[in-house]
C-alpha positions in Angstrom: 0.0 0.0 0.0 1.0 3.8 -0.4 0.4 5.8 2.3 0.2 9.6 2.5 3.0 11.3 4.9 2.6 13.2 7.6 3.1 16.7 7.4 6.3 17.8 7.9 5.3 19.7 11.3 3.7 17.0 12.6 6.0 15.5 14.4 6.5 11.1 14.1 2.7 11.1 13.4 0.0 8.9 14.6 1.0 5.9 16.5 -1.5 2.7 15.8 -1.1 -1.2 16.8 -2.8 -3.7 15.1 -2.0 -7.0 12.8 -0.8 -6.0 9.6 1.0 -7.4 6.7 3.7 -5.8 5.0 6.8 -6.6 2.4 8.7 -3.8 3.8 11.9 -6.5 4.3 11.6 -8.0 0.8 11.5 -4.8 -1.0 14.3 -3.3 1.4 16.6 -6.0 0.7 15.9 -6.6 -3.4 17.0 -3.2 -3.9 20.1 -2.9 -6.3 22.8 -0.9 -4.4 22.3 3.2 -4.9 23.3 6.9 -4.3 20.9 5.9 -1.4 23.0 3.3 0.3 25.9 5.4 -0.5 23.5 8.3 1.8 23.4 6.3 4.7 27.1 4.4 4.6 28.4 8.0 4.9 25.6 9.3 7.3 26.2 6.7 9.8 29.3 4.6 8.9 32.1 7.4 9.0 31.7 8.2 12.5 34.2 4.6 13.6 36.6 7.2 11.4 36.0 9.6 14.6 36.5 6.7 17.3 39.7 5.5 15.3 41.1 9.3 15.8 39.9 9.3 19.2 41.7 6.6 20.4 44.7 6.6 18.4 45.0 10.2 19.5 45.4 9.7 23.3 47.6 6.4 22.7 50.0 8.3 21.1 50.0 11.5 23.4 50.2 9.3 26.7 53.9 9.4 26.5 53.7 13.4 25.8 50.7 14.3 28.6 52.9 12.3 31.2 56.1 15.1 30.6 56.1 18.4 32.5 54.6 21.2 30.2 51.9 19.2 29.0 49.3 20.8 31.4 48.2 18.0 32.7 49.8 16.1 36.1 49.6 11.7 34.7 51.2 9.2 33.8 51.5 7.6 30.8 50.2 4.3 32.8 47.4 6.5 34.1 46.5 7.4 30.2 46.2 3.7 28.9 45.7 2.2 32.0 43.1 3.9 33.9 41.9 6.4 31.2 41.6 3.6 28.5 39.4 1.6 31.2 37.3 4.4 32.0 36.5 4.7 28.4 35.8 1.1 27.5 33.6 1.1 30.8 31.7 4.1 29.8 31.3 2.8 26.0 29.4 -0.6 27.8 27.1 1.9 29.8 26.6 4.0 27.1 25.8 0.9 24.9 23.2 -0.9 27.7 21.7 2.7 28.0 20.8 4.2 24.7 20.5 0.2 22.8 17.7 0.2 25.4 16.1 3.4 24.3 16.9 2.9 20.5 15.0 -0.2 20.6 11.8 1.4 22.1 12.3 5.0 20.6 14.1 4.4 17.0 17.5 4.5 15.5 17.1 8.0 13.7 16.4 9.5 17.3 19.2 8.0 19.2 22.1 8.2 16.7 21.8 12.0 16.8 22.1 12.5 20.6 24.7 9.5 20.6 27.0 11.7 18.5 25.6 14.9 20.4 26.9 13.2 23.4 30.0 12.6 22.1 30.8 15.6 20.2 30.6 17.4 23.7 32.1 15.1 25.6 35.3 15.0 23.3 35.6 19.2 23.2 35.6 19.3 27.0 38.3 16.6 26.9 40.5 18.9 24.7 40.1 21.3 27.9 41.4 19.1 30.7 43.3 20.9 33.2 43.5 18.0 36.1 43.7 14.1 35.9 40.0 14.1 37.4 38.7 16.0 34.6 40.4 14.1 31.8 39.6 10.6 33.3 35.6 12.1 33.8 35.2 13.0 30.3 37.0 10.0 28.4 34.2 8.2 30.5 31.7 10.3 29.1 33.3 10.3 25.5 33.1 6.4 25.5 29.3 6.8 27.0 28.6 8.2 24.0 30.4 6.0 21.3 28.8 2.7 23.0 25.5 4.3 22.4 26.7 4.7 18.9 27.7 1.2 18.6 24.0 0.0 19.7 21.9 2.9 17.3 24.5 2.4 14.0 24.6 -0.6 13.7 21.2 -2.0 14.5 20.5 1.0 11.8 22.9 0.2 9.1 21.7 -3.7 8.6 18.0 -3.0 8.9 18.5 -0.6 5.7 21.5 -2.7 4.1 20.2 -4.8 1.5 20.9 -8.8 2.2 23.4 -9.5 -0.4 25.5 -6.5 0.7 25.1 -6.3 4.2 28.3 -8.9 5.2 30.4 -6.7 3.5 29.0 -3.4 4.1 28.8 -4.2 8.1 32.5 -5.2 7.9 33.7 -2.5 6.0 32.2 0.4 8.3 33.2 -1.0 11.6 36.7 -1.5 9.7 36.7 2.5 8.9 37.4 2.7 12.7 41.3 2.3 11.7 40.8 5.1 8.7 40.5 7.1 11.7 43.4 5.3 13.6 45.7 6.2 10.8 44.2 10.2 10.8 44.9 9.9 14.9 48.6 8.4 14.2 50.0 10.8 11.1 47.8 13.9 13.2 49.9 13.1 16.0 53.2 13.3 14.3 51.8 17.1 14.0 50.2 18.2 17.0 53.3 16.6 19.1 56.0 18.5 17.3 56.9 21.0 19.9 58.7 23.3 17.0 55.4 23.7 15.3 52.6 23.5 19.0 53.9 24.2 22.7 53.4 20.6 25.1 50.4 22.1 26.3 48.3 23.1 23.3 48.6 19.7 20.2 47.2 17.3 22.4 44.4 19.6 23.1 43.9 20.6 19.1 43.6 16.9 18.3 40.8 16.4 20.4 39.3 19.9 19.0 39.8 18.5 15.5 37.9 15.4 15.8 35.1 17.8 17.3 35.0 19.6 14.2 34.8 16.2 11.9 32.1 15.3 14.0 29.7 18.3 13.3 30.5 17.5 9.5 29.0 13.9 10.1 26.1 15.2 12.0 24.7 17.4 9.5 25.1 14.7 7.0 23.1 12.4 9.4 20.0 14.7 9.6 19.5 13.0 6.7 19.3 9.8 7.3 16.0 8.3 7.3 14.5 6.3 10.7 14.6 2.1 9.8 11.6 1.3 7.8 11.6 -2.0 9.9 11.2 0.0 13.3 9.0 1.5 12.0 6.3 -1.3 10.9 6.9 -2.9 14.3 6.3 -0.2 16.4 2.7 1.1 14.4 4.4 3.4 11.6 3.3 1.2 9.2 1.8 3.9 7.1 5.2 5.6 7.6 7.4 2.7 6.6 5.8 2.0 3.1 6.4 5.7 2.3 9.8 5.5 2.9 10.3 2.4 0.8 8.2 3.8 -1.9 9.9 7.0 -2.1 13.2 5.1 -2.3 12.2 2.3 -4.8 11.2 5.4 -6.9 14.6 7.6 -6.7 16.4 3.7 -7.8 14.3 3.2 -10.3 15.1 6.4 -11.9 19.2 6.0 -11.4 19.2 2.5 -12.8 16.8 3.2 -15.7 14.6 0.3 -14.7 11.7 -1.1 -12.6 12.4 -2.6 -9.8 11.4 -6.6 -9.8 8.5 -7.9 -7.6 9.5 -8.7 -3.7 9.8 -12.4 -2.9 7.0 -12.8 0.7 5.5 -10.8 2.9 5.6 -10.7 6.7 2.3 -10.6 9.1 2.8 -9.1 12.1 1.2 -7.7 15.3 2.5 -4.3 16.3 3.8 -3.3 19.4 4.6 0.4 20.7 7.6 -1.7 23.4 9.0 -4.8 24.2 9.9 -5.4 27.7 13.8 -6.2 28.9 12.2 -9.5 30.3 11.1 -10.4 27.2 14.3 -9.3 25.5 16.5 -11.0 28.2 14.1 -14.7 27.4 14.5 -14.5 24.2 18.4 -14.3 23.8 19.0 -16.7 26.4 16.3 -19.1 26.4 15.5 -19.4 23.0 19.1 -18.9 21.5 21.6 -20.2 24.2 23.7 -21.0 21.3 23.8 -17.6 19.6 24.4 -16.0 22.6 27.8 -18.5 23.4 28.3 -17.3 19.8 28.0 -13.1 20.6 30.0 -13.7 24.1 33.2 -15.2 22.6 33.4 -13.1 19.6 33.3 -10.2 21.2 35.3 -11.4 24.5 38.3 -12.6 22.1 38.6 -9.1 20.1 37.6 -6.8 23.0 41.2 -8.5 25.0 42.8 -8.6 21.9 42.1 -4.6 20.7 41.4 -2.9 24.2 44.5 -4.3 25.9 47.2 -4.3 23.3 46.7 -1.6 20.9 45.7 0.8 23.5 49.9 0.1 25.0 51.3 0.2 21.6 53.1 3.5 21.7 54.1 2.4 25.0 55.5 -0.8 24.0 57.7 1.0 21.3 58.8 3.3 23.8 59.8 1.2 26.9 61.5 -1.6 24.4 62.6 -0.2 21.7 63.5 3.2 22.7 61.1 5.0 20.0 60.5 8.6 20.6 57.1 9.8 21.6 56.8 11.9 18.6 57.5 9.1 16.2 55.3 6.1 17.3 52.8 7.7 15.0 54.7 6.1 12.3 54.3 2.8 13.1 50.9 3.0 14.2 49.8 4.3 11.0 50.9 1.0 9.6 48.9 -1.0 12.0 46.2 0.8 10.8 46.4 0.7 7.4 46.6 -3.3 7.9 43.6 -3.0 10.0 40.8 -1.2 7.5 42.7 -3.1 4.5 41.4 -6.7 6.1 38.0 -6.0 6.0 38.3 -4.1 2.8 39.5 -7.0 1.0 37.8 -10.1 3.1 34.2 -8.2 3.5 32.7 -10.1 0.0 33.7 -13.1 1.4 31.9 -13.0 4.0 29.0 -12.5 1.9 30.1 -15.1 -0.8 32.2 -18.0 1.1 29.9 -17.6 3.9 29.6 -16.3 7.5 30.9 -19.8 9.3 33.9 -20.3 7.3 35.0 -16.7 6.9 34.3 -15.8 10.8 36.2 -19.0 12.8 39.2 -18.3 10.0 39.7 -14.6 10.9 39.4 -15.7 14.2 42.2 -18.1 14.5 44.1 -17.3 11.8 44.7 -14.1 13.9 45.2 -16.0 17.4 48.0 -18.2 15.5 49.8 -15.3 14.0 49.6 -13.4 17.4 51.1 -16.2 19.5 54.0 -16.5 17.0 54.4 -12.8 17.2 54.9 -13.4 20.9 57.6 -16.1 20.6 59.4 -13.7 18.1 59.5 -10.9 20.4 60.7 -13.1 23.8 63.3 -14.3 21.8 64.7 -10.8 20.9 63.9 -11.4 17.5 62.0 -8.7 16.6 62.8 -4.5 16.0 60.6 -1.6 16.0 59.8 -2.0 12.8 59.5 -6.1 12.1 57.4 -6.0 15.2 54.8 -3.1 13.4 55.1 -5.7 10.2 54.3 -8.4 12.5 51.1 -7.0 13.9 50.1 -5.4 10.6 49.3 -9.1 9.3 47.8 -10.1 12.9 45.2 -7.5 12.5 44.5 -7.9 8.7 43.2 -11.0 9.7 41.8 -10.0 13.5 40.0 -6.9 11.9 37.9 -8.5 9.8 37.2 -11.3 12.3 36.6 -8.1 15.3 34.2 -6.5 13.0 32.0 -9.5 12.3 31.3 -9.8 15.9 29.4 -6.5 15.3 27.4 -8.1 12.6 26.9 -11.0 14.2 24.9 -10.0 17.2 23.4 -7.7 14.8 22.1 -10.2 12.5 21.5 -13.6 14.8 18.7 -12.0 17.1 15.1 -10.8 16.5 14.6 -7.4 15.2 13.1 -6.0 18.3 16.1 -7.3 20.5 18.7 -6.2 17.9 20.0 -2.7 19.4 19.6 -4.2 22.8 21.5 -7.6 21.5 24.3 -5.7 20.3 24.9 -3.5 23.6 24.2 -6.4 25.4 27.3 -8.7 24.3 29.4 -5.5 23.1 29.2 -4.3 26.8 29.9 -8.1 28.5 32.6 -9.1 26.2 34.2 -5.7 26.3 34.0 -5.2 30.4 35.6 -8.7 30.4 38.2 -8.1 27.8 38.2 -4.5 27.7 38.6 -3.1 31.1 40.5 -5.5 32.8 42.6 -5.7 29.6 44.4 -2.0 29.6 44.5 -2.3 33.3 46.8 -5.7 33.4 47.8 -4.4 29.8 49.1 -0.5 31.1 50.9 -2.9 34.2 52.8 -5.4 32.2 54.3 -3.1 29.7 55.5 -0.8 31.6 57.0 -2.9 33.5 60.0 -3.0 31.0 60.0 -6.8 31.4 59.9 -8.9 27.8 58.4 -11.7 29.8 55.3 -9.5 31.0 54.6 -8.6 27.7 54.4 -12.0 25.9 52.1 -13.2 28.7 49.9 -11.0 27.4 50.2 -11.3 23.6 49.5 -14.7 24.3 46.5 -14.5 26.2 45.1 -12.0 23.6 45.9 -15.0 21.0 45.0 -17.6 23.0 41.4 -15.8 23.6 41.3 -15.3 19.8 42.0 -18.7 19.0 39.1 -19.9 21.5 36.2 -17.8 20.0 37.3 -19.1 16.7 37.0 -22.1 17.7 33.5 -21.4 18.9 32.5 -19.9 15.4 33.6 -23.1 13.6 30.7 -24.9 15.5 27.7 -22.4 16.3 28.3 -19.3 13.8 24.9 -18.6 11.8 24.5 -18.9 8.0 23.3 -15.2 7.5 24.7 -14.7 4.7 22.4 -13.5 1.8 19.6 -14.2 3.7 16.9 -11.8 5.0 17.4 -10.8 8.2 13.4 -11.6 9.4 14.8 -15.8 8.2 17.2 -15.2 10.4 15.5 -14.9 13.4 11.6 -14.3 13.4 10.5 -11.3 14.5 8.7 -11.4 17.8 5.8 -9.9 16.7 5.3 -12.1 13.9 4.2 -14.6 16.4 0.5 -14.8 18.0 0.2 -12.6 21.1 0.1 -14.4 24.7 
């Protein structure tokens, strides 16, 4: 059916629930790829680019924040350590909080004040004058990014059509490291004393990332709430505008009419679904799935959160790199990073979800703990460790960012933002803030040994949730995400 829009003053519009049936899915997902998908890839995809800057940013200046002049009395252990676990901790609040509201209030809503949240919380970052205040609002920066984590991506597969939504999914979350090598070459900049006194780069950094934001968010106004939401939650009339409207502006680029959608979907609309209900179905009626979520995102939470968070520190304490340089090398790491999912994301959508996920996975772990032999044995230098890492994390990128799309896929559509803060939270409070914290302790400790122990725990970790994959990962791929798991409210009413 066509229905007439509201008017634009109107507000969301009239709110009804009632059993309807509706091909909003099939004609979402037959859609050819557009200037549309294109809209909301760059509306909601490029802001990992401004967590990639964030946190490359402050690993690289914790070496220059803990000198005198920098403004600011810490340590460098105090920056990855403590301020790296306050922001992992506030990224699995923030995630719990807003996936909780997206699911009951819609994505379009809660990815703007996500990145309003963020936005401020970085600028007042950028004006830290005491440890208290820089430690408060990297807290509150990661609040807002884990919100981001629960609203983007629950947003980006509902509008994603089937047969690119593997590779799409991989590729943004992998734009996180286009950010990471921004943060690493930005650094080599802002921490050059002959061009910014110690006490102003580090705060400029933080300042410029502020200013990328704004870009993103007034590209984002644009982006349209989840026609899939929308049905569910009595915006039915809504949702079948928005897919008409779209199916027109293809039409027109590709020259063509659109094919006829394969099925419809009956369902009985609900205005909220209760955490109870949300908490049953993950656990009770996918115990598997949510073994899956857990040690996908326990293995790569460890993994990133506790090793690349230290890796300026590592190049410093053991191979005597100066602060102003590690940029360098972490702009390699980087670049090995996004290219992973760059180059592995179709496979995930052509070789298939199992195969392509447990691979990453261990390829990753095995590489890792050979890394870690190579470096106790004194084998390795600045640069062969960098080399080293760069093919670790082709692989582990890939394999980190499928976790996302994973939980995003594997659950019922009214659990999905919930789903994803749910096990992005657990797995990253497990592996991500008691991973800097044991991390930020045994590097600095100047001791080889300390270090290995935990590369190989990071690869042993990795190695385990690949196994996992190999026997429970979901065949998603090409496949609607409603086949995936039924919606709730296709299913008669207690």
């Amino acid at each position: 059916m066509t229905a007439k829009p509201p008017p634009a003053s109107s507000g969301p519009g009239p709110v009804s629930t009632k059993t309807v049936t509706t091909a909003v899915p099939a004609r979402l997902d037959r859609l050819p790829w557009s200037r549309w998908h294109w809209m909301i890839v760059v509306g909601l995809g490029t802001v990992w680019i401004l967590d990639g800057l964030e946190v490359t940013i402050v690993g690289n200046i914790a070496g220059r924040l803990a000198e005198p002049g920098s403004g600011l009395h810490i340590t460098a252990a105090q920056v990855t350590g403590t301020a790296a676990a306050l922001y992992v901790a506030g990224a699995c609040s923030g995630a719990l909080f807003f996936g909780w509201l997206t699911d009951r209030h819609g994505r379009k809503k809660l990815f703007m004040v996500t990145l309003a949240v963020y936005l401020a919380a970085t600028a007042l970052t950028a004006l830290s004058f005491e440890a208290w205040w820089f430690f408060l609002f990297r807290f509150l920066t990661g609040f807002g990014i884990g919100g981001e984590y629960a609203a983007i991506n629950s947003a980006i597969d509902e509008l994603i059509p089937s047969a690119y939504r593997g590779r799409v999914d991989l590729i943004i979350n992998g734009s996180y490291w286009l950010g990471a090598i921004g943060g690493a070459l930005l650094s080599l900049v802002m921490l050059n004393t002959g061009i910014f006194p110690e006490d102003v780069g580090w705060r400029l950094s933080f300042a410029l990332g502020v200013v990328l934001g704004l870009v993103i968010l007034l590209v984002r106004r644009h982006v349209p709430e989840s026609p899939r939401w929308q049905f569910i939650h009595g915006r039915g009339e809504e949702a079948e505008h928005l897919v008409g409207e779209v199916e027109r502006a293809v039409e027109r680029e590709h020259g063509h009419r659109l094919p006829a959608p394969r099925g419809t979907l009956t369902i009985h609309q609900r205005r909220a679904i209760g955490f109870g209900i949300v908490a049953k179905t993950v656990f009770r009626r996918y115990p598997r799935r949510a073994v899956l979520g857990l040690s996908l995102f326990i293995g790569q939470a460890f993994l990133y959160n506790a090793i690349t968070f230290g890796f300026g520190t590592i190049l410093i304490t053991f191979f005597d790199v100066p602060t102003d340089r590690t940029g360098y090398y972490f702009a390699v790491i980087a670049a090995g990073n996004f290219v992973g999912p760059l180059l592995l994301g179709k496979l995930f959508d052509t070789v298939g979800r199992r195969i392509m996920i447990s691979s990453t996975y261990l390829l990753s772990g095995v590489l890792l703990f050979a890394t870690a032999w190579l470096f106790g044995r004194g084998a390795l230098t600045a640069t062969t460790l960098t080399v080293c890492w760069c093919v670790v994390l082709f692989f582990a990128s890939a394999g980190a960012s499928s976790a996302y799309l994973t939980v995003s896929e594997i659950f019922p559509m009214e659990t999905r933002a919930m789903a994803i803060a749910f096990f992005y939270a657990l797995g990253t409070a497990a592996g991500g803030i008691s991973g800097p914290l044991i991390f930020a302790e045994l590097t600095t400790s100047g001791v080889v040994s300390d270090t290995v122990v935990a590369f190989q725990i990071g690869a042993g970790l990795m190695c385990a949730a690949g196994l996992v994959a190999a026997f429970l990962a979901v065949d998603a791929e090409r496949r609607s995400l409603e086949d995936i798991a039924t919606p709730l409210s296709a299913e008669p009413e207690p």
